[in-house]
C-alpha positions, 0 to 999 in steps of 0.5 A: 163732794159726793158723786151726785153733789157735781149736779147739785148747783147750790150744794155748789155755790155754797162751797164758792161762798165759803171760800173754796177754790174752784182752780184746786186739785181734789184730793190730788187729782182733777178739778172741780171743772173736770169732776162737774163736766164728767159727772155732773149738770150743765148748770154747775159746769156753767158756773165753775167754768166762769170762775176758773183761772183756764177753762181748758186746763190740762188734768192727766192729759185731758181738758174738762171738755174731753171728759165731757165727750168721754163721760157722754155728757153733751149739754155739758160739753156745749157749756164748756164751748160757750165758755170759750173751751177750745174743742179742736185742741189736741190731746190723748195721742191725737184724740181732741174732744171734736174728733173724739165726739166723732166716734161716739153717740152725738157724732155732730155735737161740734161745728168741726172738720175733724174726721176719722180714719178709714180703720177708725170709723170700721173699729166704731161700727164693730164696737157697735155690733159687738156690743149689741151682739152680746148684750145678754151676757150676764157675766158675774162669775165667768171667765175667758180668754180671747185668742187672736188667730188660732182655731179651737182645734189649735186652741185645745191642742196647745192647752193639751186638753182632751175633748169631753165626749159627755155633755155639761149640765151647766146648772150642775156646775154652778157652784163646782169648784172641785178640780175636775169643774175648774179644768174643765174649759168651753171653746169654740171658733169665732171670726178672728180666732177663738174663745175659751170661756168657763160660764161658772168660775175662774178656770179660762183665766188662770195665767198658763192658759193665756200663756199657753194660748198667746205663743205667736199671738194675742189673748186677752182674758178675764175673770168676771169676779162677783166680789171685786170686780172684772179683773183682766190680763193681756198676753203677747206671745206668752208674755204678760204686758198688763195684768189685774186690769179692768176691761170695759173701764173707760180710763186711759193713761196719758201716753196711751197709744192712739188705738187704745185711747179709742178702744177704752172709749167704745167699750165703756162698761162693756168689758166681755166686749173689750176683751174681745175687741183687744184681741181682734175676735169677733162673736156672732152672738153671746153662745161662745160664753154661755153654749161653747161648741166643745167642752175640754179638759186641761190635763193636772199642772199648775196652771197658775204658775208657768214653767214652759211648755 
């Protein structure tokens, strides 16, 4: 089964009548009623659900229902509650697929009384602002590191970097990978602390800035790989606590915590957004990623490997 093949109901049927088994684990993982309620059409989920042994059967701590919720699927979500799927059940550290449904696009899609708190419903408002703050950042090739409480002064002086005076031709430096371009770093204060962005390589990324810059705090930082993909790392207080991870990916492990559940949920597919959200900043605008108020440059280390202050 193909990603599309979830809405294709007679590609469907025709997998039934030959003997599949819609209660297997495909590939090892997910079952056919959770794939359909995550990618695919009503009208397959409708027909898987009246086959299966549970329609609420519990697949990496989700049922099909809040996978339907997460994916933004509600005519998918409705098929699930016709046939008998049980939207108040809890699950995901506290997160059931009503109260989930009340953070996201169709917040009335149950009859239900589940609510948020009051720090939830604030964190659903700024994901909304945040997202519609930086929606023209096109961020292949860019990194940057999100840093909770410090200012851009305290940033430049933890990373011991001299302030450029001369303005960056920014069309100039795409393209650069000479040592000068990649220590050369944007950083400017926003609501909640700072950003460290480099708009053409990898250079806010590389793991001693983050380091550096966590001493007390929180950074999170990203390098926006155009041939891999988005790749992430979280610091606390100059320790590494996740690394090659994938910001704006929407995925959360069973025994997530309550807040992260929330925070993959919001920023799906919105990975500058999600670093700035894990580290409690807040942007005005996308200029702290494309127009950085200074311009510094790190002195010459090893700045991929730590050895202290």
């Amino acid at each position: 089964m193909g990603y599309g093949s979830w809405s294709d109901l007679a590609a469907v049927r025709e997998r039934l009548a030959a003997g599949a088994d819609p209660n297997i684990l495909v590939r090892g993982h997910g079952r056919p009623l959770h794939h359909a309620a995550r990618e695919g059409s009503a009208e397959v989920v409708t027909e898987l659900a009246r086959l299966v042994d549970d329609v609420d059967a519990v697949d990496g701590g989700r049922t099909a229902l809040w996978l339907a919720v997460h994916a933004g699927k509600p005519a998918n979500a409705r098929a699930l509650v016709a046939a008998g799927a049980d939207p108040e059940r809890p699950m995901m550290a506290g997160w059931s697929p009503a109260r989930l449904s009340r953070a996201g696009a169709t917040p009335e899609l149950f009859d239900t009384s589940a609510t948020l708190t009051e720090a939830e419903a604030a964190a659903v408002t700024e994901a909304r602002r945040l997202i519609d703050a930086l929606a023209d950042i096109r961020g292949d090739g860019m990194s940057l590191c999100c840093v909770a409480g410090i200012d851009a002064t305290e940033a430049t002086r933890r990373l011991d970097a001299t302030v450029l005076e001369d303005d960056i031709v920014l069309e100039d430096m795409w393209g650069a990978h000479d040592d000068d371009a990649i220590r050369t770093l944007g950083v400017t204060d926003v609501p909640g602390g700072c950003v460290v962005s480099q708009p053409w390589a990898y250079g806010a990324s590389m793991p001693v800035v983050a380091r550096l810059l966590s001493a007390g705090t929180v950074s999170y930082g990203m390098y926006a790989n155009p041939k891999s993909g988005n790749q992430g790392a979280a610091m606390h207080d100059g320790d590494m606590t996740g690394w090659d991870l994938h910001p704006g990916g929407g995925w959360s492990e069973a025994d997530a915590p309550a807040a992260d559940v929330l925070r993959d949920f919001l920023y799906q597919h919105h990975a500058v957004e999600y670093c700035c959200a894990y580290a409690g900043v807040r942007p005005a605008d996308a200029r702290p990623f494309t127009e950085p108020d200074r311009w510094v440059r790190l002195p010459a280390r090893d700045w991929w490997v730590f050895a202290g202050n």
